[in-house]
C-alpha positions in Angstrom: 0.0 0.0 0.0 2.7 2.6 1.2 4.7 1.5 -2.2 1.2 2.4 -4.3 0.6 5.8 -2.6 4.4 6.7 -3.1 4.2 6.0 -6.3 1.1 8.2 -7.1 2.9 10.9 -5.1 5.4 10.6 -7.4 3.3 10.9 -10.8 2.0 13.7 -9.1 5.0 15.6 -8.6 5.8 14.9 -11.9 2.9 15.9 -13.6 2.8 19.3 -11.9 6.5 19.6 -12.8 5.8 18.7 -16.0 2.8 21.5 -16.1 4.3 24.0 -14.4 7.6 23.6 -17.0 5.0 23.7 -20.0 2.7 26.6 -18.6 2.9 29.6 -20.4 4.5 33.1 -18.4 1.3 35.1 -20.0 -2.0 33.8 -20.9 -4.3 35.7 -23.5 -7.5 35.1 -24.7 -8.6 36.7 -27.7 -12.1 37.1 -28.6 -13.2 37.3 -32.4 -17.0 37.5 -34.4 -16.0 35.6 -37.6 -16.1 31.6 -38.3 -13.0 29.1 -38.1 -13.5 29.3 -41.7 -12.6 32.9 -42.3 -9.3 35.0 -43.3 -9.4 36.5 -39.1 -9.5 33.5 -37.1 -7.0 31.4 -40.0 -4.9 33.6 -39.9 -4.8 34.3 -35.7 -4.3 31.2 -34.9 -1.2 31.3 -37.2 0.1 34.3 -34.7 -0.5 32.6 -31.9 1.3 30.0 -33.3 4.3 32.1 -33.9 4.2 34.4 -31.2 4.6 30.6 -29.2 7.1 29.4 -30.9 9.2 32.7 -30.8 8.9 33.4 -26.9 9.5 29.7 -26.4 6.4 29.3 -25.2 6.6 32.1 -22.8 3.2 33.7 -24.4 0.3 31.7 -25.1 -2.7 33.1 -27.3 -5.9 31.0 -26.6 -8.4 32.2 -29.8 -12.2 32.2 -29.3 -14.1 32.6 -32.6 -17.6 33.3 -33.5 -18.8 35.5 -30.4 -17.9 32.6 -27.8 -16.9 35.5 -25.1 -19.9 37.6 -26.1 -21.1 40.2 -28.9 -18.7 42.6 -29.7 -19.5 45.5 -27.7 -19.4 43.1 -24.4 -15.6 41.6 -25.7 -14.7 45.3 -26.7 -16.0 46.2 -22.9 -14.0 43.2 -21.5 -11.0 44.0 -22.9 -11.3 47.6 -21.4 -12.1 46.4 -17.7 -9.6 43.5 -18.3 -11.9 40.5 -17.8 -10.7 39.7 -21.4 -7.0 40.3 -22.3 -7.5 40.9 -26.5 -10.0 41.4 -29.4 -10.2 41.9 -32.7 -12.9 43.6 -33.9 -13.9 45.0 -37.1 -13.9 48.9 -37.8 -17.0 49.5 -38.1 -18.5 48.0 -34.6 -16.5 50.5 -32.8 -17.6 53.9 -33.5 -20.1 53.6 -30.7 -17.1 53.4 -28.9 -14.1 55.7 -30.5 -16.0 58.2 -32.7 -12.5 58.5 -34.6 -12.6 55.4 -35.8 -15.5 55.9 -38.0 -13.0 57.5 -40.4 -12.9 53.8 -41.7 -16.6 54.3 -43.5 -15.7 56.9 -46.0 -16.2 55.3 -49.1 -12.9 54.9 -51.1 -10.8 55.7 -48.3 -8.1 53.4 -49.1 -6.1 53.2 -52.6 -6.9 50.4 -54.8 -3.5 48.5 -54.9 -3.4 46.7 -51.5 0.4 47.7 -51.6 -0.6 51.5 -50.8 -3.4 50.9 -49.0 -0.6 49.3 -46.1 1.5 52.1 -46.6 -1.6 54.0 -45.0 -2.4 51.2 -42.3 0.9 51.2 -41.3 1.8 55.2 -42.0 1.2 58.1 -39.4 -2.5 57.8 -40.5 -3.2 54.6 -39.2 -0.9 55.3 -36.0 -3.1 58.5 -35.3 -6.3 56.3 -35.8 -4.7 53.4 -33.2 -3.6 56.6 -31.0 -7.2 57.6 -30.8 -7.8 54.8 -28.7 -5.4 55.6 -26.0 -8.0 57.5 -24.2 -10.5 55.0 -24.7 -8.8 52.3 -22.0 -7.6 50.5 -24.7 -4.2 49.6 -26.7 -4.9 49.8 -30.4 -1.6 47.5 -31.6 -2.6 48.4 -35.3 -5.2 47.8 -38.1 -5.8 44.4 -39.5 -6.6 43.9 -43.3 -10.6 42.2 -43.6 -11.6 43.1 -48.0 -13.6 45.2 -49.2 -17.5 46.2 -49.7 -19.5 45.6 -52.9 -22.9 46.2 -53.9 -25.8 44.4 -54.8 -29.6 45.1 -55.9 -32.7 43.6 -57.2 -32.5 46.7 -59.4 -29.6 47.6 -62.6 -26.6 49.1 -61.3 -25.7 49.6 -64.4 -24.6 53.0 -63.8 -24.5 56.1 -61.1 -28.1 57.3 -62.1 -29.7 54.2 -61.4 -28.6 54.8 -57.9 -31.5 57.1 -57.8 -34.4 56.1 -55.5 -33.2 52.7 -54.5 -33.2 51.6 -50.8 -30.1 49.9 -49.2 -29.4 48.4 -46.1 -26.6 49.7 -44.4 -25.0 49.6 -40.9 -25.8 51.7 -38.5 -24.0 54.7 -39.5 -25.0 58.4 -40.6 -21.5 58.3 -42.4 -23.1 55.4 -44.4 -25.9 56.7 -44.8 -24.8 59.8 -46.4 -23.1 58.2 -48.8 -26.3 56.8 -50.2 -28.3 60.2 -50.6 -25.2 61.7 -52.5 -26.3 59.1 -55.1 -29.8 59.6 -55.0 -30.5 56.3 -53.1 -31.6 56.3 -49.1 -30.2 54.2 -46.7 -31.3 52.2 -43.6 -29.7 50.8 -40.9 -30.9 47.0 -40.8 -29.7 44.3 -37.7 -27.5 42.0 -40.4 -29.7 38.9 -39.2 -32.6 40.8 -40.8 -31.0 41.4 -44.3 -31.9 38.5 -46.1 -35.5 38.4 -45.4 -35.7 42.0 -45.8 -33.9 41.8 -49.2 -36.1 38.9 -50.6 -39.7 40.7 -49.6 -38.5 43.9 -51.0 -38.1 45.8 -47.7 -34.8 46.7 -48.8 -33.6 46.8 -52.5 -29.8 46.2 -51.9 -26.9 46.2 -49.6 -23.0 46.2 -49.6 -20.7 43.3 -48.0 -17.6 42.0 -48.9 -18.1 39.1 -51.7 -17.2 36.6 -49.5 -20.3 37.4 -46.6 -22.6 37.6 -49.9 -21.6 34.3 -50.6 -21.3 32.8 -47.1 -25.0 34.2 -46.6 -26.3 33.6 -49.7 -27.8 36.8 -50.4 -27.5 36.4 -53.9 -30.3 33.8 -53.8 -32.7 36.6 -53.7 -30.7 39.5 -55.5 -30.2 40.1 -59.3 -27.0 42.0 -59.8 -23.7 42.3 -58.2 -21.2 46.0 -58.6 -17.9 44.7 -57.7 -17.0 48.2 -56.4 -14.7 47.6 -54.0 -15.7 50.9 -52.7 -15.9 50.3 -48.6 -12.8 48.7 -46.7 -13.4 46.4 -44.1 -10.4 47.1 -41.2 -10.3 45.0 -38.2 -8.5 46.8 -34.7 -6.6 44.8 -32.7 -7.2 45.6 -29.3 -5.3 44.5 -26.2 -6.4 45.1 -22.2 -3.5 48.0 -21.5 -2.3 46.3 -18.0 -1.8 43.1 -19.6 0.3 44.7 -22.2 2.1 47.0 -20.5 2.7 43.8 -18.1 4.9 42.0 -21.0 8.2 42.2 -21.1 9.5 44.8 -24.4 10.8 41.8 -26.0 7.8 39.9 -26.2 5.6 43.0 -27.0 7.9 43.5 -29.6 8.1 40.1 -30.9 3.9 40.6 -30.8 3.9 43.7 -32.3 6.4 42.3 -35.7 4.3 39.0 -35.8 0.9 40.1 -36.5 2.6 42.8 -38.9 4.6 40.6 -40.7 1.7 37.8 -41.4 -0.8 40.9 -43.3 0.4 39.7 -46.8 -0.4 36.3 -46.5 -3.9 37.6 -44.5 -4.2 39.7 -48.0 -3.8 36.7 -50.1 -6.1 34.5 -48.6 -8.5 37.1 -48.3 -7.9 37.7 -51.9 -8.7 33.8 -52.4 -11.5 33.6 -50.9 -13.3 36.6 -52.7 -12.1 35.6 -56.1 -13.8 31.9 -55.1 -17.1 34.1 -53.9 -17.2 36.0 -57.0 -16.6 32.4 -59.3 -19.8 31.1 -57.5 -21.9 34.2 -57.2 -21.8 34.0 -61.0 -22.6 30.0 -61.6 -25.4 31.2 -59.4 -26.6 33.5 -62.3 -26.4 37.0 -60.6 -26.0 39.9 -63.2 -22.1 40.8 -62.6 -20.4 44.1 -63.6 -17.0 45.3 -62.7 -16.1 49.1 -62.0 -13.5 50.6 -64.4 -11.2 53.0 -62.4 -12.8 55.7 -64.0 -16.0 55.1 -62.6 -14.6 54.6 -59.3 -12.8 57.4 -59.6 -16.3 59.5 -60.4 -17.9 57.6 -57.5 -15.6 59.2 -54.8 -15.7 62.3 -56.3 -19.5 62.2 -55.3 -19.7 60.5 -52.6 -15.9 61.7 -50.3 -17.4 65.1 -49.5 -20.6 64.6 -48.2 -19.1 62.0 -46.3 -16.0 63.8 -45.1 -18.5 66.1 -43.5 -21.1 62.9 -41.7 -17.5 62.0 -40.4 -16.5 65.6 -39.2 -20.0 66.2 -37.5 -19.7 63.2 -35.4 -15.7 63.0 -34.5 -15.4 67.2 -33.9 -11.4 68.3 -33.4 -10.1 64.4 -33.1 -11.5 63.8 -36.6 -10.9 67.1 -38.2 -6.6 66.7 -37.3 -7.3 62.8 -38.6 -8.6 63.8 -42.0 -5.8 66.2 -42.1 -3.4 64.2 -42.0 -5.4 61.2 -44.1 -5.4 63.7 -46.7 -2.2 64.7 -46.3 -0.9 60.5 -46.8 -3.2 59.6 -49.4 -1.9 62.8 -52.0 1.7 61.3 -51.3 0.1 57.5 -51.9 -1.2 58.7 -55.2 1.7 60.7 -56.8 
């Protein structure tokens, strides 16, 4: 008996040895909206992989997709009291939050070539813009890459004056909105559970999505063309609890820091992929399909970057006047 309980002793020791030697220094968990299918979570648990691996294991990123720690306002609101440790949560969810950050729904925002639309992420525009959380109770580490917006209707889109009294579903957003009326259309602001039942009984006419989500959610089962407009960019923030980061040793911050920077291209790519397999099967499925030159998109901020510029100004007062400066500023340089 004494020879059977010393030797359970003895796995024990050993097993908590052999925890304690494996246990990570810093524990994160990071909260996300999007599927294990998608670009986000992909492409996160490839950083936490890294991160791992290149702290020897010092870090540990535990990855919770599809709401598992809550909607996105409660993971936003975790990471600020510290219950949750990181997030990563798209642009557009957060104005609410940081008024700044609606800067992000201005249509055409970002240059075309995903090359110079980095050089903006990663410039003194997009530093401002993660800056403009520091007040918030929140560190901003930087803006992640998530596509683009494109358009579709039960009605042509054949050109900027068919725009003209159609009805599209938009998030909640007066920036958004805006944008709409400059073209003659209206707007409303829709839950996104609601859109496909409200485009298929006519409630709404269209909507914009990246071309994955409109093929993930099938919306073009009840639509009839497709205006691959590119015209919206989807940005995700990566948000980390400020006491948990400014608890990491600067070389792991760093190593952080360099590891979710250095994997964007591949993010980009696959991202990429994935919409150029959406678009493949939104057209098998029948839809009407038209492409924007660059001189239509071109003509299409013209009309729509004022008006908006202003929705963005009226809401995000001195904070989003100096951000639009300098915006401005990067995206003549960008486009020399």
């Amino acid at each position: 008996m004494k020879q059977i309980l010393h030797s359970l002793a003895l796995s024990a020791t050993l097993a908590l040895g052999a925890n304690s030697a494996w246990a990570a220094d810093f524990v994160a968990k990071i909260g996300h909206l999007e599927s294990t299918q998608q670009s986000r979570h992909i492409h996160l648990e490839k950083v936490a992989a890294m991160v791992s691996e290149r702290t020897n294991g010092a870090v540990e990123f535990q990855i919770f997709p599809q709401g598992q720690l809550g909607q996105q306002r409660e993971m936003t609101e975790g990471v600020q009291l510290g219950t949750l440790e990181a997030t990563v949560a798209p642009a557009a969810f957060l104005g609410g939050f940081n008024p700044a950050i609606s800067v992000l729904d201005i249509p055409y925002l970002l240059p075309e070539s995903d090359e110079d639309a980095q050089t903006l992420r990663a410039g003194p525009f997009g530093k401002a813009l993660c800056e403009s959380f520091d007040n918030r109770g929140v560190k901003c580490l930087m803006l992640w890459p998530n596509g683009r917006k494109n358009m579709t209707s039960n009605k042509p889109l054949a050109g900027m004056a068919d725009f003209a009294g159609q009805k599209f579903r938009v998030m909640d957003s007066n920036i958004l909105i805006e944008q709409y009326k400059s073209l003659g259309a209206s707007a409303i602001a829709l839950p996104f559970g609601e859109l496909y039942t409200a485009l298929q009984t006519g409630v709404v006419d269209a909507q914009e999505n990246p071309l994955d989500t409109i093929r993930a959610m099938k919306f073009y089962e009840v639509q009839k063309y497709l205006l691959v407009s590119n015209h919206g960019a989807m940005e995700d923030v990566i948000l980390f609890n400020p006491a948990f980061w400014d608890g990491l040793p600067a070389e792991y911050r760093t190593i952080i820091t360099d590891t979710f920077a250095e994997i964007i291209p591949e993010l980009i790519a696959h991202k990429s992929a994935a919409v150029a397999a959406s678009l493949e099967e939104i057209k098998a499925a029948g839809v009407d399909v038209r492409e924007m030159s660059a001189e239509e998109k071109a003509l299409f901020r013209e009309t729509m970057y004022p008006v908006t510029r202003q929705a963005y100004l009226d809401r995000a007062g001195d904070d989003g006047e100096k951000l639009i400066e300098l915006y401005e500023k990067e995206y003549a340089a960008v486009a020399e």
